[in-house]
Each structure stands twice: as C-alpha cells, then as structure tokens.
PDBQT receptor file of N, H, CA, C and O in Angstrom, charges set to zero:
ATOM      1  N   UNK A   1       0.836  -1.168   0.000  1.00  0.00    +0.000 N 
ATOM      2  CA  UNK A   1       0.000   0.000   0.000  1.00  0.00    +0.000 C 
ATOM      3  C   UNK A   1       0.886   1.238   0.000  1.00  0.00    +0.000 C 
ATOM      4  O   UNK A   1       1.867   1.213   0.744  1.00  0.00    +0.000 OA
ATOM      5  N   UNK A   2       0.624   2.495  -0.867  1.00  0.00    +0.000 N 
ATOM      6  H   UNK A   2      -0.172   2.515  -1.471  1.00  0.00    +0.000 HD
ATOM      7  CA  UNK A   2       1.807   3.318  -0.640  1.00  0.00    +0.000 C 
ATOM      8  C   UNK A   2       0.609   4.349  -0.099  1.00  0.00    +0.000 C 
ATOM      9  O   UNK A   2      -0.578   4.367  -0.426  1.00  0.00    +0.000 OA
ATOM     10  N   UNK A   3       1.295   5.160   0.797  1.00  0.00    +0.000 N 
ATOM     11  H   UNK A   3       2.259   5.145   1.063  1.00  0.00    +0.000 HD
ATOM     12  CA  UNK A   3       0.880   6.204   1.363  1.00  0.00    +0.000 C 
ATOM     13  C   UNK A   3      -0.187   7.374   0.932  1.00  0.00    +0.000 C 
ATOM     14  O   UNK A   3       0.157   8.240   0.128  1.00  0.00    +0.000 OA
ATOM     15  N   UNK A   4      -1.152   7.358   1.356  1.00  0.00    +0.000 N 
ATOM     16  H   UNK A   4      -1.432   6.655   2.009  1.00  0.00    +0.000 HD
ATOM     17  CA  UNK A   4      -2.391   8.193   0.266  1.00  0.00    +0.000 C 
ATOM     18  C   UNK A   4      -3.151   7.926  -0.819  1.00  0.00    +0.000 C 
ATOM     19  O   UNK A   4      -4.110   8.590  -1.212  1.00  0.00    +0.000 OA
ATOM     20  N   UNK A   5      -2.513   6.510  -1.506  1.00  0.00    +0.000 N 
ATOM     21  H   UNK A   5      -1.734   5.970  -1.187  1.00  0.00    +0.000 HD
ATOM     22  CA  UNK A   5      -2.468   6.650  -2.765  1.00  0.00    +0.000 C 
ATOM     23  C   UNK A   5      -3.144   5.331  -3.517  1.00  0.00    +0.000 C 
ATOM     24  O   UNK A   5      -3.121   5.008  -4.705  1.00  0.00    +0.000 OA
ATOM     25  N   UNK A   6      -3.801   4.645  -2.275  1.00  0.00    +0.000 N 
ATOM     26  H   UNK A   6      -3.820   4.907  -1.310  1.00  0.00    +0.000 HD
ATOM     27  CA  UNK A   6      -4.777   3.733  -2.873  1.00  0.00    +0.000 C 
ATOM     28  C   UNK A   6      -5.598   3.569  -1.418  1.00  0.00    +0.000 C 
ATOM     29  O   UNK A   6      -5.224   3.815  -0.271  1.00  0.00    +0.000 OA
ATOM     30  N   UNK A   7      -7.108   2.957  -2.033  1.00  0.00    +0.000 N 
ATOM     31  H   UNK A   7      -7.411   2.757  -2.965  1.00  0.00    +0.000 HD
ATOM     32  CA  UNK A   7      -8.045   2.930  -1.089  1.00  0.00    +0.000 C 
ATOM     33  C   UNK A   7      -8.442   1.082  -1.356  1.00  0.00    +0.000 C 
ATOM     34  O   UNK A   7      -8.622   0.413  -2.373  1.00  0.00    +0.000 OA
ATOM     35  N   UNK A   8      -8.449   0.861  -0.331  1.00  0.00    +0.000 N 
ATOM     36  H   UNK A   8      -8.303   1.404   0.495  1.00  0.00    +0.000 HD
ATOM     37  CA  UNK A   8      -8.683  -0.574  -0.621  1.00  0.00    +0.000 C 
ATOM     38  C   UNK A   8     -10.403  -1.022   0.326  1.00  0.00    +0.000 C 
ATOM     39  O   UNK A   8     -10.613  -0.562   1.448  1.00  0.00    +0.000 OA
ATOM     40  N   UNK A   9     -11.123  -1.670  -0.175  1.00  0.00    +0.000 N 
ATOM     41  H   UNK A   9     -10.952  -2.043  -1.087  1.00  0.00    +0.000 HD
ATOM     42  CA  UNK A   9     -12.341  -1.714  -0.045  1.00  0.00    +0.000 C 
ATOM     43  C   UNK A   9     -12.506  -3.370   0.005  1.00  0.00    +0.000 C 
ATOM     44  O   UNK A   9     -12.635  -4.032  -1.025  1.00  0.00    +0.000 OA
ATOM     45  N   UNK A  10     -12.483  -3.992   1.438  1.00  0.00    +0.000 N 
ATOM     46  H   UNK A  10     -12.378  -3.454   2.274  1.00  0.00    +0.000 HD
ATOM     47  CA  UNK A  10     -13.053  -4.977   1.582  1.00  0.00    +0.000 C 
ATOM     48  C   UNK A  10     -14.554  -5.671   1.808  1.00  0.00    +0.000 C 
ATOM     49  O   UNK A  10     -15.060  -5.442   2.906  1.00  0.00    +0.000 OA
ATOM     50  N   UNK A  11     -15.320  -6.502   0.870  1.00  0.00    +0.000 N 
ATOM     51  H   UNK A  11     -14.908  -6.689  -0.022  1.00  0.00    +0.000 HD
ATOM     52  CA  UNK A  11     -16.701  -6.965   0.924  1.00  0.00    +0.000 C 
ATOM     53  C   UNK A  11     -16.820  -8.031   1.061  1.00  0.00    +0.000 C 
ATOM     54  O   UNK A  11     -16.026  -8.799   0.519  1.00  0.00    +0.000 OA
ATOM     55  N   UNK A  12     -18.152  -8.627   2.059  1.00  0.00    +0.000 N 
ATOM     56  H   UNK A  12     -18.798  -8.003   2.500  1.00  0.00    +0.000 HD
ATOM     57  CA  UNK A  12     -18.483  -9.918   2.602  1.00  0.00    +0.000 C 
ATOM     58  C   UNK A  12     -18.823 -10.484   0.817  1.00  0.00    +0.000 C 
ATOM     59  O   UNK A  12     -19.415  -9.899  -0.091  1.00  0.00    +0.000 OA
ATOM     60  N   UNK A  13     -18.075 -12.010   0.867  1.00  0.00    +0.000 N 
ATOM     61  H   UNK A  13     -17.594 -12.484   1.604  1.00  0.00    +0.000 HD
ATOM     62  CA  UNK A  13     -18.667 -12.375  -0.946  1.00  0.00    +0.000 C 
ATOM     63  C   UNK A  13     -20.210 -12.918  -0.867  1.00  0.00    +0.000 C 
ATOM     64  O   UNK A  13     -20.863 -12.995  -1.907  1.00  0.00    +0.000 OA
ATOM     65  N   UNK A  14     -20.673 -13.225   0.165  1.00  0.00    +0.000 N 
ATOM     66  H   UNK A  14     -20.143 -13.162   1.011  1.00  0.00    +0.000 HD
ATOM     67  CA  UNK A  14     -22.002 -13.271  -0.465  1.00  0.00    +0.000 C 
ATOM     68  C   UNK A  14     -22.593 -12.034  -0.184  1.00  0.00    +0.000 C 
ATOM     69  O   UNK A  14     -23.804 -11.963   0.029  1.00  0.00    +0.000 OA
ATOM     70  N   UNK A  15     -21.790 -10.952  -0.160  1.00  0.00    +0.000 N 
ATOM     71  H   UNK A  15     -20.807 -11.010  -0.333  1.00  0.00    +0.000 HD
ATOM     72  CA  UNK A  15     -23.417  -9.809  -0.059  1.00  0.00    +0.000 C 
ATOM     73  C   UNK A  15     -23.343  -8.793  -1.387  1.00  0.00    +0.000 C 
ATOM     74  O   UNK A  15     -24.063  -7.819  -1.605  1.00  0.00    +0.000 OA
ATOM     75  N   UNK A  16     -22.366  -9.264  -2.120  1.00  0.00    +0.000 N 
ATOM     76  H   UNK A  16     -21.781 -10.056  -1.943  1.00  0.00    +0.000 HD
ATOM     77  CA  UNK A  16     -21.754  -8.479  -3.545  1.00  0.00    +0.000 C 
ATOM     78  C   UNK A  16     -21.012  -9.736  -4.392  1.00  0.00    +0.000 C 
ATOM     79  O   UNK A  16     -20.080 -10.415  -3.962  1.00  0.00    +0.000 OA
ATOM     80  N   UNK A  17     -21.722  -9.881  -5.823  1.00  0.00    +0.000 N 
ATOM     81  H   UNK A  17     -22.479  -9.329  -6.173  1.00  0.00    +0.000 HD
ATOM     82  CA  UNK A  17     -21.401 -10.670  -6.842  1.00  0.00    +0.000 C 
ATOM     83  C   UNK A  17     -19.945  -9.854  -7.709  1.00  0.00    +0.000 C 
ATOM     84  O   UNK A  17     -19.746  -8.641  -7.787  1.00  0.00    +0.000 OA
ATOM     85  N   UNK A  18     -19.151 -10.888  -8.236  1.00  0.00    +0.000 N 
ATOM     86  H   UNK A  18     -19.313 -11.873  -8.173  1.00  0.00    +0.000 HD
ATOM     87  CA  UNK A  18     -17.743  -9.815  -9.086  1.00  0.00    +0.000 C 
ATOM     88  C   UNK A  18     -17.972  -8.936  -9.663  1.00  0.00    +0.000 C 
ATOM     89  O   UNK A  18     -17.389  -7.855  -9.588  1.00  0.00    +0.000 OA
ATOM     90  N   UNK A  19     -19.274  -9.345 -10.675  1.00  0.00    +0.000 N 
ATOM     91  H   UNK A  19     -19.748 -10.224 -10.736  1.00  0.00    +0.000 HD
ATOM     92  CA  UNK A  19     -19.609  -8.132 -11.302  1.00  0.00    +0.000 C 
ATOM     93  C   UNK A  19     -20.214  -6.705 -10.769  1.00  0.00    +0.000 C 
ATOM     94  O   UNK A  19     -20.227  -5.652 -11.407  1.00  0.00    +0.000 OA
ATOM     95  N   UNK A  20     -20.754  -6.946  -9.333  1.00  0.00    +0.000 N 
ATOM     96  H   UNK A  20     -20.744  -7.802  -8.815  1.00  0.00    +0.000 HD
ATOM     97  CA  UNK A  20     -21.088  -5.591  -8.451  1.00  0.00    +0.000 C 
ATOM     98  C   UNK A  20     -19.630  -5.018  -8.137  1.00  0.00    +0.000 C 
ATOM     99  O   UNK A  20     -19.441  -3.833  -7.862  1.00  0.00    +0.000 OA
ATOM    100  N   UNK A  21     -18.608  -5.988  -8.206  1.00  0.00    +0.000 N 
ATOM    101  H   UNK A  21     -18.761  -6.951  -8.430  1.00  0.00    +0.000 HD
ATOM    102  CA  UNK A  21     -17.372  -5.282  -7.444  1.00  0.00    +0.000 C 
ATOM    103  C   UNK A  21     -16.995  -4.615  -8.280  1.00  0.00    +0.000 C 
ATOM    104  O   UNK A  21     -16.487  -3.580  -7.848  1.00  0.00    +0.000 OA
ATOM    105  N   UNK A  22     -16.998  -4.736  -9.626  1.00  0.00    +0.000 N 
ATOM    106  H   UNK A  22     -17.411  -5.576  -9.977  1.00  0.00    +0.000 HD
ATOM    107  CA  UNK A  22     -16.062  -4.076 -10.632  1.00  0.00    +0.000 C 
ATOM    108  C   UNK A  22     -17.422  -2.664 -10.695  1.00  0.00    +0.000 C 
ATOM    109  O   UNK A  22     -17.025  -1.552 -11.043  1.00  0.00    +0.000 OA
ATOM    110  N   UNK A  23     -18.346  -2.772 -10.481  1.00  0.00    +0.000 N 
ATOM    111  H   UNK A  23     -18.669  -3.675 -10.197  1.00  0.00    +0.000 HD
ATOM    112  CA  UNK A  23     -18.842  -1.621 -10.485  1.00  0.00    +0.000 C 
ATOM    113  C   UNK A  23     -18.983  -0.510  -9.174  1.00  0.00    +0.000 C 
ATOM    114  O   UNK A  23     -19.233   0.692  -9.088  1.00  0.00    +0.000 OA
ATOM    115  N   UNK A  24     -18.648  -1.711  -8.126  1.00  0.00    +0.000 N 
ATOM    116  H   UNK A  24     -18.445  -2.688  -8.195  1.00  0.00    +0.000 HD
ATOM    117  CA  UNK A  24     -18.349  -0.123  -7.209  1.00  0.00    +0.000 C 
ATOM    118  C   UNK A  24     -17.241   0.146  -7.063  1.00  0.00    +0.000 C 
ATOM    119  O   UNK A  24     -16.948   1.021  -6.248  1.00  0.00    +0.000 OA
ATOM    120  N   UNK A  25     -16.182  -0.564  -7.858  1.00  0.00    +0.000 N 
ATOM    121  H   UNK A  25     -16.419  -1.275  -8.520  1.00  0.00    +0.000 HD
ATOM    122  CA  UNK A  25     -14.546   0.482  -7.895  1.00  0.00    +0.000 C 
ATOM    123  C   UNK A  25     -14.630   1.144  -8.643  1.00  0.00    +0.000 C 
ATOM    124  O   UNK A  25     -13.768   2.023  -8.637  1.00  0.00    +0.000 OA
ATOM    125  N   UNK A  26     -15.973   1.210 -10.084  1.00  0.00    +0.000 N 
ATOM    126  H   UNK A  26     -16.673   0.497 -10.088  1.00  0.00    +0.000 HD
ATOM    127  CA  UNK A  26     -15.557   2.130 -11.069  1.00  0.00    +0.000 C 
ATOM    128  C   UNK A  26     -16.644   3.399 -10.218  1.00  0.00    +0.000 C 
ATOM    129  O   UNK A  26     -16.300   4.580 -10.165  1.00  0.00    +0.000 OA
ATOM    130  N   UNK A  27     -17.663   3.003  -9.743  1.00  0.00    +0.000 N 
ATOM    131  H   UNK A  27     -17.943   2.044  -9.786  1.00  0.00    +0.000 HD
ATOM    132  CA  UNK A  27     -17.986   4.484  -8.672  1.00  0.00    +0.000 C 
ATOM    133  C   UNK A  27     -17.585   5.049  -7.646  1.00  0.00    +0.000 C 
ATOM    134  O   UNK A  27     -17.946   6.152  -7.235  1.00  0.00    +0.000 OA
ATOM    135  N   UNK A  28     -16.818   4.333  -7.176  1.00  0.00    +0.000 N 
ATOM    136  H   UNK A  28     -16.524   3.437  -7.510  1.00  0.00    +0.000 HD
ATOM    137  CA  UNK A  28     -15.465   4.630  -6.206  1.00  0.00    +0.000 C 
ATOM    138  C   UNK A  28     -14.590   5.970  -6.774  1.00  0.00    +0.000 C 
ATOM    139  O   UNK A  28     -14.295   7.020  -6.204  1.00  0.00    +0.000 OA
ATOM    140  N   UNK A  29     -14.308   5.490  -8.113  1.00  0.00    +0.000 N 
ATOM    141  H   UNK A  29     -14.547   4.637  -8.576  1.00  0.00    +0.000 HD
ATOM    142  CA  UNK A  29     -13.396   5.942  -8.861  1.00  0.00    +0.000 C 
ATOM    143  C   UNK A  29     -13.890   7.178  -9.352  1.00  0.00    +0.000 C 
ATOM    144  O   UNK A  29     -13.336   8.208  -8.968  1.00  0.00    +0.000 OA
ATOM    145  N   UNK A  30     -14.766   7.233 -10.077  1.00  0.00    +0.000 N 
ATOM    146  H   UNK A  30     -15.216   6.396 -10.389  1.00  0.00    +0.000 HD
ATOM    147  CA  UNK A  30     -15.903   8.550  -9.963  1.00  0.00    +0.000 C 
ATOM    148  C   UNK A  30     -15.887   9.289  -9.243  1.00  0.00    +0.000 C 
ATOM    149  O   UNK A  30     -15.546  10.444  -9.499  1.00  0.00    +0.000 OA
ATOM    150  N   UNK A  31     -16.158   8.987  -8.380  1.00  0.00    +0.000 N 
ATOM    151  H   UNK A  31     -16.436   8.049  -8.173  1.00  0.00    +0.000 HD
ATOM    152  CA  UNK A  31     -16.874  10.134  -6.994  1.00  0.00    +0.000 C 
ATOM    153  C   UNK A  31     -15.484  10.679  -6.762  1.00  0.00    +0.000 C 
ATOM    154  O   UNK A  31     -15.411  11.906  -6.819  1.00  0.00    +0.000 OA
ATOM    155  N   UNK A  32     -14.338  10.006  -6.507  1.00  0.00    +0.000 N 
ATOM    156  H   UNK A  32     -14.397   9.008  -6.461  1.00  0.00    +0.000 HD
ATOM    157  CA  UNK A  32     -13.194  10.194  -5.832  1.00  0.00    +0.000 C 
ATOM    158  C   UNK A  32     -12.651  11.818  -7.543  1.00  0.00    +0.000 C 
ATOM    159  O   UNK A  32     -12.429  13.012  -7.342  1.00  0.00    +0.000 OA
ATOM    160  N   UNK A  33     -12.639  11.178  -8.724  1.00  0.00    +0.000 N 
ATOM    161  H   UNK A  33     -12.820  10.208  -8.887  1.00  0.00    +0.000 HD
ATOM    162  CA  UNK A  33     -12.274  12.223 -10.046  1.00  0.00    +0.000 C 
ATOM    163  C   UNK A  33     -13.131  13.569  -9.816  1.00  0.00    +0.000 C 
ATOM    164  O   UNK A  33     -12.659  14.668 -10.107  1.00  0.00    +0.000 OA
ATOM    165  N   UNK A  34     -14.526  13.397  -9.231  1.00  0.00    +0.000 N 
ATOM    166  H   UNK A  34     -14.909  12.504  -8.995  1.00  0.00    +0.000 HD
ATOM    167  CA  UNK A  34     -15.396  14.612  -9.556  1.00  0.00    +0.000 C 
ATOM    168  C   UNK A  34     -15.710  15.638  -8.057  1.00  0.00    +0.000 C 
ATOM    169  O   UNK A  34     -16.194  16.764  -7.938  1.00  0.00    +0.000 OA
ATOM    170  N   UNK A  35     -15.175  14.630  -7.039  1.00  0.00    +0.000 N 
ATOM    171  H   UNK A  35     -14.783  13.715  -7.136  1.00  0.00    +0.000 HD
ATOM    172  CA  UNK A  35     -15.208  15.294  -6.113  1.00  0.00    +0.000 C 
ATOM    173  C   UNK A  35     -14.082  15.725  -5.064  1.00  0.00    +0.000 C 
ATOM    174  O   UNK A  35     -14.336  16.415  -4.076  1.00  0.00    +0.000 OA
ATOM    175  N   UNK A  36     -12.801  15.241  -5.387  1.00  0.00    +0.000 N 
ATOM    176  H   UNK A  36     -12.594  14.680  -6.189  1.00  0.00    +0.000 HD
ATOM    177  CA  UNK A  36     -11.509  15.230  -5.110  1.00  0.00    +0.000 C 
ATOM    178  C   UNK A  36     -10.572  16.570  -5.383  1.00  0.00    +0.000 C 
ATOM    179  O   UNK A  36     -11.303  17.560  -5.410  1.00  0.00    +0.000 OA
ATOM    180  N   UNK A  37      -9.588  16.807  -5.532  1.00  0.00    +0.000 N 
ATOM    181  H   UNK A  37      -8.995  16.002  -5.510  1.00  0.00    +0.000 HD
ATOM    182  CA  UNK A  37      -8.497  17.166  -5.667  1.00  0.00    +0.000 C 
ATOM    183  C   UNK A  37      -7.193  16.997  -5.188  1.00  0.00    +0.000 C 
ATOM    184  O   UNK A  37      -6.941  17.480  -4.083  1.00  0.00    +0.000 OA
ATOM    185  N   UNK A  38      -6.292  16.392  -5.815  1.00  0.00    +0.000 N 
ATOM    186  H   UNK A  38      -6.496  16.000  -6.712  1.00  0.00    +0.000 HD
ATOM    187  CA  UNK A  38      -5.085  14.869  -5.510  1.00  0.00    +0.000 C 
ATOM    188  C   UNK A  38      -4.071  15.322  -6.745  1.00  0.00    +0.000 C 
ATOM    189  O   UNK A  38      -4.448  15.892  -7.769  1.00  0.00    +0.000 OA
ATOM    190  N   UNK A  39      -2.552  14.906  -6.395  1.00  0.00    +0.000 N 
ATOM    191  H   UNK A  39      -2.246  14.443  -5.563  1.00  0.00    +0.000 HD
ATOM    192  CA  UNK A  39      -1.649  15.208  -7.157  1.00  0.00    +0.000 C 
ATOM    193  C   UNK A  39      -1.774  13.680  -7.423  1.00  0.00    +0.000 C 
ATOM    194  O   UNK A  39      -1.996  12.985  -6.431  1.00  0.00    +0.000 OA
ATOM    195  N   UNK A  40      -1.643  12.972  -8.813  1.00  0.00    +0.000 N 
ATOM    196  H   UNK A  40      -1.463  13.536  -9.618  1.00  0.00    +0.000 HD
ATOM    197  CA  UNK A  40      -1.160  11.798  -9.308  1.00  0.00    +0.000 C 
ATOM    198  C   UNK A  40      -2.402  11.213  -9.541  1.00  0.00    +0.000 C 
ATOM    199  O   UNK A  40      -3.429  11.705 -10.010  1.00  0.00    +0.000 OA
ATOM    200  N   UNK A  41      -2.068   9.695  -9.004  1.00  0.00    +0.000 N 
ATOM    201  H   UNK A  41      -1.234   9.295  -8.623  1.00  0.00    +0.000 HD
ATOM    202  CA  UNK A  41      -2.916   8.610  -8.899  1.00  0.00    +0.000 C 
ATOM    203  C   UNK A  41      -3.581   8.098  -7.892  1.00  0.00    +0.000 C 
ATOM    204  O   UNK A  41      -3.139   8.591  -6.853  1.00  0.00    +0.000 OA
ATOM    205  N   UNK A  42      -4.331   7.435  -7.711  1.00  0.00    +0.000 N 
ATOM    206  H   UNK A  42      -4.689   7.035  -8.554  1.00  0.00    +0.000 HD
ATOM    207  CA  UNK A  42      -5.172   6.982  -6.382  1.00  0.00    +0.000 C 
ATOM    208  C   UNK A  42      -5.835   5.477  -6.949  1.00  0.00    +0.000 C 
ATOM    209  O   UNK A  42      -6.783   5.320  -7.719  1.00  0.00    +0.000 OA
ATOM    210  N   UNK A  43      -5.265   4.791  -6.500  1.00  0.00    +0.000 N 
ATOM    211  H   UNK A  43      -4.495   4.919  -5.874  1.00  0.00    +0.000 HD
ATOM    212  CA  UNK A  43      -5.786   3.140  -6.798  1.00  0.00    +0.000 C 
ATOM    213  C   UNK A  43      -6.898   2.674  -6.462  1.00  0.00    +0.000 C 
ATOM    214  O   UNK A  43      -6.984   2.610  -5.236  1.00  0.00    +0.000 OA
ATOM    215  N   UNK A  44      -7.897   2.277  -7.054  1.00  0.00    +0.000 N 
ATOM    216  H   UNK A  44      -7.827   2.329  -8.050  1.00  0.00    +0.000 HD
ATOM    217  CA  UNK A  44      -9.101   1.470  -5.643  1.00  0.00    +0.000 C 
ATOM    218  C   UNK A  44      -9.395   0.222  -6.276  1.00  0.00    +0.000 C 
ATOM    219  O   UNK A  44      -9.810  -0.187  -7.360  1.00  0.00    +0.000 OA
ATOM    220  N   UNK A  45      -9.056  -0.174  -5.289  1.00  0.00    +0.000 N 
ATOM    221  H   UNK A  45      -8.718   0.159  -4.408  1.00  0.00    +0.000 HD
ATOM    222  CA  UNK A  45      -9.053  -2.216  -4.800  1.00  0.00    +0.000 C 
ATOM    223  C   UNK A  45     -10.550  -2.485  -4.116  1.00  0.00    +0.000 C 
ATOM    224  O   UNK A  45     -10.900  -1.811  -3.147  1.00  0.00    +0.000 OA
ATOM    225  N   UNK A  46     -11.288  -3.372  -4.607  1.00  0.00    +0.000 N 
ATOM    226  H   UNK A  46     -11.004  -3.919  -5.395  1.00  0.00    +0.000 HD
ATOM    227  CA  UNK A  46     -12.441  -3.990  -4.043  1.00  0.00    +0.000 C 
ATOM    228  C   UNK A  46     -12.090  -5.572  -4.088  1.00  0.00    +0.000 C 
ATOM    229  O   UNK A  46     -12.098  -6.292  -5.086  1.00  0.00    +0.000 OA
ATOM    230  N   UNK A  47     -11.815  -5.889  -2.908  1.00  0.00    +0.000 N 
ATOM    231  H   UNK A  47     -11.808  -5.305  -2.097  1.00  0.00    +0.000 HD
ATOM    232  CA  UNK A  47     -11.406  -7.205  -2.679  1.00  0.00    +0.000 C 
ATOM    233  C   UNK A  47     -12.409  -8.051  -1.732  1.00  0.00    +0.000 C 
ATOM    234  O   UNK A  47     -12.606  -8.107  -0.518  1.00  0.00    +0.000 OA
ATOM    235  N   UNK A  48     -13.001  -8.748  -2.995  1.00  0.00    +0.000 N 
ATOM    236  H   UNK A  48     -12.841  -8.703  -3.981  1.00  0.00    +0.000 HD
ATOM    237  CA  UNK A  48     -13.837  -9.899  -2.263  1.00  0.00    +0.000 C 
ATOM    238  C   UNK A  48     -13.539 -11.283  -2.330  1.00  0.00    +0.000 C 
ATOM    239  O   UNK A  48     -13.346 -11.839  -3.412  1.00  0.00    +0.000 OA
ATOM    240  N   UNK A  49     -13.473 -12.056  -0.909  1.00  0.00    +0.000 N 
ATOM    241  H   UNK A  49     -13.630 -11.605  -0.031  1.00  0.00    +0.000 HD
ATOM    242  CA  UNK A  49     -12.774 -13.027  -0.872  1.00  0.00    +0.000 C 
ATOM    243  C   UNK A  49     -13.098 -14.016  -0.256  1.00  0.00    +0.000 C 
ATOM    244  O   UNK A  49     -13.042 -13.634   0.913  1.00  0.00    +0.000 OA
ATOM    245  N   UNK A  50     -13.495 -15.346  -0.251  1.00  0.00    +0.000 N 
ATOM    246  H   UNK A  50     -13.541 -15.656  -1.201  1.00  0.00    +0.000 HD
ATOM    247  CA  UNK A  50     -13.811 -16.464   0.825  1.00  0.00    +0.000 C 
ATOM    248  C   UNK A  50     -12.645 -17.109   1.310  1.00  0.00    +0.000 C 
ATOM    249  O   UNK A  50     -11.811 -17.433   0.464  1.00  0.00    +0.000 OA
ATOM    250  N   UNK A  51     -12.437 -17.342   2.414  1.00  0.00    +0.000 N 
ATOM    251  H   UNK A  51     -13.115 -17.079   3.101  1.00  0.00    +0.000 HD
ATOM    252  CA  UNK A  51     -11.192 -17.989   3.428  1.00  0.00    +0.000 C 
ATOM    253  C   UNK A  51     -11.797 -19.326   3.982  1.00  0.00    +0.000 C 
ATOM    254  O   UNK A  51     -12.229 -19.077   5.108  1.00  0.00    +0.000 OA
ATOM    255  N   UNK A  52     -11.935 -20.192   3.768  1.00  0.00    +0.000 N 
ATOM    256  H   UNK A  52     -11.584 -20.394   2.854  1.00  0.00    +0.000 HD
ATOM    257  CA  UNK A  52     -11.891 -21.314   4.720  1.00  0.00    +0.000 C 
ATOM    258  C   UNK A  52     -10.895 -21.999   5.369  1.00  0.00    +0.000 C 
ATOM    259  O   UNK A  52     -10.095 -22.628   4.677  1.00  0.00    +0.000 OA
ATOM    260  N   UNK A  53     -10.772 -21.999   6.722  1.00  0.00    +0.000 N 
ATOM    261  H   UNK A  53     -11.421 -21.487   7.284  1.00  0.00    +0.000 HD
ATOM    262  CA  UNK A  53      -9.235 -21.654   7.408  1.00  0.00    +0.000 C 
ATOM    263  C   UNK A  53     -10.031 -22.803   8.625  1.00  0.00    +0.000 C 
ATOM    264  O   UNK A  53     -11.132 -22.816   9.175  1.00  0.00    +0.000 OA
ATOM    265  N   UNK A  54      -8.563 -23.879   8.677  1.00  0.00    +0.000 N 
ATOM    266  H   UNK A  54      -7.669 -23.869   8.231  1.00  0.00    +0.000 HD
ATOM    267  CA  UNK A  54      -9.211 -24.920   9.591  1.00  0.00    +0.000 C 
ATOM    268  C   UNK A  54      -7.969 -25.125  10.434  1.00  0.00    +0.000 C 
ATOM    269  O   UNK A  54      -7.012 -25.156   9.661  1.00  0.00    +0.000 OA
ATOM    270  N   UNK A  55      -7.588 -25.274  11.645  1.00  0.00    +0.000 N 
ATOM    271  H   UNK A  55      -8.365 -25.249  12.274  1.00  0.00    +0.000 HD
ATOM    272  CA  UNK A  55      -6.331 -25.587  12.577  1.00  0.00    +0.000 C 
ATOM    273  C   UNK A  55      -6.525 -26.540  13.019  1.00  0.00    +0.000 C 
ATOM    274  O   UNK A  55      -7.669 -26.824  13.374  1.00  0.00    +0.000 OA
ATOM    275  N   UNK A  56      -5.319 -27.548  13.194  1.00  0.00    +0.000 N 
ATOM    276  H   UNK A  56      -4.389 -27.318  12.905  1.00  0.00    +0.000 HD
ATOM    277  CA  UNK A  56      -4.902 -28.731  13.547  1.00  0.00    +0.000 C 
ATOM    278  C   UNK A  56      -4.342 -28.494  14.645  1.00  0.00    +0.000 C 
ATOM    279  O   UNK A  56      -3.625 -27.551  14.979  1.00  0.00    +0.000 OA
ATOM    280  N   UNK A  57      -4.759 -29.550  15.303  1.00  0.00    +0.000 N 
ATOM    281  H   UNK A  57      -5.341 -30.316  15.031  1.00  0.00    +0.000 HD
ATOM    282  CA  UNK A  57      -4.145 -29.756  17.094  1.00  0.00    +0.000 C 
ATOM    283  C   UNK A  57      -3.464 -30.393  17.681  1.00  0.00    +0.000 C 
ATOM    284  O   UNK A  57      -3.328 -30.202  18.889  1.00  0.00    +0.000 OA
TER     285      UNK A  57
C-alpha cells in the first residue's frame, strides 16, 4: 500500500457478486475524479474473498 495513494475496499462475498465489485470500484473511482483534488494517482481495490481456514491440534 503506498501512502495516500490507494483505497482498498473490503466486501463480505455473499453480499456483492464480481460483477457488483467491478462496479463499485468504477464508482469509487468517480466520486473520488469529480469530487476530489489529488496530485497523481489513487488506486481502488475492491477485494472480495472467501477464506476457509481450519487448525490442527
């Protein structure tokens, strides 16, 4: 992650399908161009993900 310069946006996967994700980084991305003012770039990550995570004893 570099400093300022990306926003990363984590979602539960069943409450948003891939194709909702790619559309709220591109309104992410929007709002951030029309309502902002920022030198450079600004990244946004919508990362949806399932973990099934089991420990041995």
């Amino acid at each position: 992650m570099q400093s300022g310069r990306e926003i990363r946006v984590m979602v539960l996967p069943d409450k948003i399908d891939d194709l909702a994700a790619f559309t709220l980084a591109k309104n992410i991305k929007d709002r951030i161009e029309n309502e902002m003012t920022y030198p450079g770039q600004i990244k946004v990550s919508v990362i949806r993900e399932y973990r099934a995570v089991e420990t041995a004893k």
